[in-house]
C-alpha positions in Angstrom: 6.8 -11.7 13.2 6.1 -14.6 10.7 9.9 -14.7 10.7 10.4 -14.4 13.3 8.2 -18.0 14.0 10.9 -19.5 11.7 13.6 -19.0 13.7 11.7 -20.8 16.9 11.8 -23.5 13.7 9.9 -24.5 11.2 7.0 -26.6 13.4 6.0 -23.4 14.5 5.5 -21.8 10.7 3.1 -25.1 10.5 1.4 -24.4 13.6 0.7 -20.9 12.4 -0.2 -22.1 9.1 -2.8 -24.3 10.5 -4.2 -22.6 12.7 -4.8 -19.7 10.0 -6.2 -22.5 7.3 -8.7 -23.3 10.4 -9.7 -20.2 11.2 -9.9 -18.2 7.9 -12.6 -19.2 5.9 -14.9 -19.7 8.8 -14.3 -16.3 9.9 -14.2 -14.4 6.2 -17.9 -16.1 5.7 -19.0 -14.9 9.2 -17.6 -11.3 9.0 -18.6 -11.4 5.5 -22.1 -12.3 5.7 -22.3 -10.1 8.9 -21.2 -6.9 7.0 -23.8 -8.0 3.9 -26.4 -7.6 6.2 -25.6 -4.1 7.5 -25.5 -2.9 4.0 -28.5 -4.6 3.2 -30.2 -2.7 6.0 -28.8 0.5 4.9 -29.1 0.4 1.1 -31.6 -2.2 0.9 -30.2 -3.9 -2.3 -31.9 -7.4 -2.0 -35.0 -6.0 -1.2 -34.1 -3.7 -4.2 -33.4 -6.6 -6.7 -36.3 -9.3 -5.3 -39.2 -6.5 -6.5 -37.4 -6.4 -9.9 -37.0 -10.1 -10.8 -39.5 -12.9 -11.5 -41.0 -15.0 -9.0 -39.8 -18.3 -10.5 -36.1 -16.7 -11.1 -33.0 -19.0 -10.1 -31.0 -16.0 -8.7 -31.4 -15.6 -4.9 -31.6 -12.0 -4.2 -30.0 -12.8 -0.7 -26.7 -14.0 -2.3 -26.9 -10.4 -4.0 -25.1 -8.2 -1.7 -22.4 -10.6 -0.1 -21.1 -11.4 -3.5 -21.1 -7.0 -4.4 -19.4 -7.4 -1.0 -16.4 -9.6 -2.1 -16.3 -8.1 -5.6 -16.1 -4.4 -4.1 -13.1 -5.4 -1.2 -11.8 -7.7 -3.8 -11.4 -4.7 -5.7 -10.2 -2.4 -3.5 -7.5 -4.7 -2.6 -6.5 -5.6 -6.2 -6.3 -2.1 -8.0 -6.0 -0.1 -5.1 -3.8 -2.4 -3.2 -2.2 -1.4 0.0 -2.0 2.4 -0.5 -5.9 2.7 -1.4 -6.2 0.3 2.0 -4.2 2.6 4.0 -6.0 5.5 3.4 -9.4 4.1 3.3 -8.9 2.1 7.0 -8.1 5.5 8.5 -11.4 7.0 7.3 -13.1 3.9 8.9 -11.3 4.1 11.6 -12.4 7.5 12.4 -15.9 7.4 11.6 -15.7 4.1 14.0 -14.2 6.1 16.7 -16.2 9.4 16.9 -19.6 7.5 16.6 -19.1 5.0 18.8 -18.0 7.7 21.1 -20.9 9.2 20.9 -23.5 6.1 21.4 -21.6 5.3 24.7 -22.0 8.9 26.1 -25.5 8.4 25.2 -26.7 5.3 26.1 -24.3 6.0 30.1 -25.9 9.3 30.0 -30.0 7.5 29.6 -29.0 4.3 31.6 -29.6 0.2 31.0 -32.8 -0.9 29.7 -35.4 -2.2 31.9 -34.3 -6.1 32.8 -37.0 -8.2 33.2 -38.6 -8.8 36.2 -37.5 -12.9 36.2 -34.5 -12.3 35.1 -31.4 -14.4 36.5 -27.9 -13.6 35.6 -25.8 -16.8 34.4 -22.8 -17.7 36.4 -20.7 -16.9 33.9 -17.7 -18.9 35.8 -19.6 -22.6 35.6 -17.8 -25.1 34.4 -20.6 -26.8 33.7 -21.9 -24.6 31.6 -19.6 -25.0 28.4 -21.6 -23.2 26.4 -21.5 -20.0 28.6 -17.7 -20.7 29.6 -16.7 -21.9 25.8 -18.1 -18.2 24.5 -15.9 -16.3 26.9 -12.9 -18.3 25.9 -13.8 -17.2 22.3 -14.6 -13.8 23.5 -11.2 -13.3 24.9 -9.4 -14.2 21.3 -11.1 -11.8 20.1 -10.7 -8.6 22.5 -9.8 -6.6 22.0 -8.7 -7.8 18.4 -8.2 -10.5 16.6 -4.9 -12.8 17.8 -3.8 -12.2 13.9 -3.4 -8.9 14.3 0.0 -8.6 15.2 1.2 -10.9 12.2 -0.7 -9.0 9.8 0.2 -5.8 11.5 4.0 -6.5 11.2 3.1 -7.5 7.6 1.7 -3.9 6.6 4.4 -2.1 8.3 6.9 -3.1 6.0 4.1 -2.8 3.0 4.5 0.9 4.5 8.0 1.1 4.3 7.9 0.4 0.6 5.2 2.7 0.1 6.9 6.0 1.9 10.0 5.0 1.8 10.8 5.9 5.4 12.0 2.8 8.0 10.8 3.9 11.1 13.0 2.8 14.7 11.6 -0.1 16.5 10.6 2.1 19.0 8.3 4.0 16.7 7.2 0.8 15.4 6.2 -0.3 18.8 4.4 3.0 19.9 2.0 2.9 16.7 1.6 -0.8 17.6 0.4 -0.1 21.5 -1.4 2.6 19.7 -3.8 1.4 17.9 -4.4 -1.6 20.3 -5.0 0.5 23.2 -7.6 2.0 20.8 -8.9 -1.6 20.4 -9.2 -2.2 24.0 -11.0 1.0 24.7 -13.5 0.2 21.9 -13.8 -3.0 22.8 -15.3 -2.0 26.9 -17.6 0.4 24.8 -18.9 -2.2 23.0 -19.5 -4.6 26.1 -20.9 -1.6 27.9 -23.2 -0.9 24.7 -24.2 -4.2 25.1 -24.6 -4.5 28.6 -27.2 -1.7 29.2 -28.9 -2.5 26.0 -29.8 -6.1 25.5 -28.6 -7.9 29.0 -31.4 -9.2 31.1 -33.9 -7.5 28.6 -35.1 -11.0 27.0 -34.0 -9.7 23.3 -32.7 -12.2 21.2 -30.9 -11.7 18.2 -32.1 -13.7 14.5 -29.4 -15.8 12.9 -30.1 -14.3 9.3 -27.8 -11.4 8.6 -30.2 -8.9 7.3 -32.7 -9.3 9.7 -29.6 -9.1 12.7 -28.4 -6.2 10.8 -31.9 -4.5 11.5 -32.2 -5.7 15.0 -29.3 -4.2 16.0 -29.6 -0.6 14.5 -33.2 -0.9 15.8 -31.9 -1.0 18.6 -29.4 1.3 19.5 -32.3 3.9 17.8 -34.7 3.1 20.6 -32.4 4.0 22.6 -30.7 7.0 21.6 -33.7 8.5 19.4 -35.0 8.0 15.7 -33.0 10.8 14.8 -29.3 8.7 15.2 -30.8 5.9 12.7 -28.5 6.2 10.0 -25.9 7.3 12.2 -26.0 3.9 14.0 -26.9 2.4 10.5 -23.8 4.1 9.1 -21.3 3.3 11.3 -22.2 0.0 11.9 -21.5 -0.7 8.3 -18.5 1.2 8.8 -17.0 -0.8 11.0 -18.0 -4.5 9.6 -17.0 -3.1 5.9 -13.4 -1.8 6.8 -13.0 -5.4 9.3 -13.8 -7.4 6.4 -11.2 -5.9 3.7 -8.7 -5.9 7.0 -9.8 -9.8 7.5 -9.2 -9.9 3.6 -6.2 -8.6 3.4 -4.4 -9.6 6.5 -5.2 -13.7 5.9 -3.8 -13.3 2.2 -1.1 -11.9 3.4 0.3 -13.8 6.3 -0.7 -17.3 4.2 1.5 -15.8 1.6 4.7 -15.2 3.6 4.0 -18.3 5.5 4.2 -20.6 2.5 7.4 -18.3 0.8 8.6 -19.2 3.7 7.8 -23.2 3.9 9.0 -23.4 0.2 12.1 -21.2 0.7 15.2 -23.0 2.3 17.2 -19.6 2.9 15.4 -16.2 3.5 18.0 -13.0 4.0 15.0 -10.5 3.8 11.6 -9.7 3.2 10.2 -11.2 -0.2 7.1 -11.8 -1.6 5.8 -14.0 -4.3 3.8 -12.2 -6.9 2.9 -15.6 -8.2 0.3 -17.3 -5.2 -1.7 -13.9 -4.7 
């Protein structure tokens, strides 16, 4: 598809390359931090490391687990590389599916929590509400995936052909594709609904700091559905923000990669890739 951008012409391949420069390290920090917290709340490694060092210590515990983050995905991407991502994505992805699955039944089968009696839903369709209107707007790039996802998708299917050495038709290609973002989609409305009946009109607010959102959240869904799905909800959670931030990971890498082969590269036949920038 990043080729493809190329032979719109070359403005385009900047466009992209912009937009991705833009975008990427603001959302690698967010997912990043985000995904620290969850394991925080699950393993409870800053916790773990504040009780063992000195008060007067220059090491912030907090920074403790988002660097393990990067180190482990940096890791998994560098020795494992694509075939160790492959494999490990699919395991996320089921654990993803079957237990969100199962906190949607749940929480439809119990109903939304009680809204307050003062509540007042936002028109959402205000245009003089950009605050309200802006986060829809962002919402939308976002679900049911990132707008990436078909660069970086592209990108990985012909890491795939090199690692099984099977080409698959275009139609395949395109059925895996619809696949997985159908998938997405139907995630995505569990989500919303998740949200809907358990936080909307409720008066809960979520905290800014990771670890503490991280909580709130699993905290959550627990009340909800019983103490007993704790480190269910805890688990998958993690799940999902740990297998979105190597995908986050890998896919910017890669599409900045082909993007500037591409911008340095007068004439491209076929699919290359520089071992020397990543």
């Amino acid at each position: 598809i990043i080729d493809g951008y190329l032979k719109i012409g070359k403005w385009m391949l900047w466009v992209y390359f912009i937009i991705t420069i833009l975008t990427m390290f603001f959302v690698t920090s967010a997912v990043g931090v985000v995904t620290a917290g969850f394991m925080d709340n699950l393993f409870g490694i800053s916790t773990t490391v504040k009780a063992m060092l000195e008060p007067d210590t220059f090491i912030n515990p907090a920074l403790i687990t988002p660097v393990l983050i990067i180190v482990i995905c940096g890791g998994i991407l560098f020795f494992g590389k694509f075939g160790f991502l492959d494999s490990l994505v699919k395991i996320i992805g089921a654990v993803l599916f079957i237990s969100t699955i199962v906190a949607f039944v749940m929480v439809l089968n119990k109903g939304p929590e009680p809204r307050l009696d003062n509540f007042v839903a936002p028109d959402v369709w205000d245009w003089t509400n950009i605050g309200t209107f802006g986060f829809i707007i962002a919402l939308m790039c976002w679900m049911p995936t990132a707008l990436d996802l078909s660069a970086w998708n592209s990108l990985w299917t012909l890491e795939r052909i090199k690692q099984t050495k099977y080409v698959p038709k275009l139609r395949e290609t395109q059925v895996d594709f619809m696949i997985g973002y159908g998938i997405s989609g139907f995630l995505a409305l569990c989500f919303i609904t998740l949200g809907t009946y358990l936080m909307f009109g409720t008066g809960k607010t979520l905290s800014d700091k990771a670890p503490v959102f991280a909580n709130q959240v699993v905290t959550m869904y627990t009340n909800s559905m019983g103490t007993w799905s704790y480190f269910l909800i805890a688990i998958s959670a993690f799940t999902i923000m740990f297998g979105t931030f190597i995908a986050v990971l890998d896919g910017y890498s890669r599409s900045l990669e082909r993007v500037i082969v591409l911008l340095t590269q007068h004439k491209t036949k076929k699919f290359t890739s520089s071992k020397k920038l990543f």
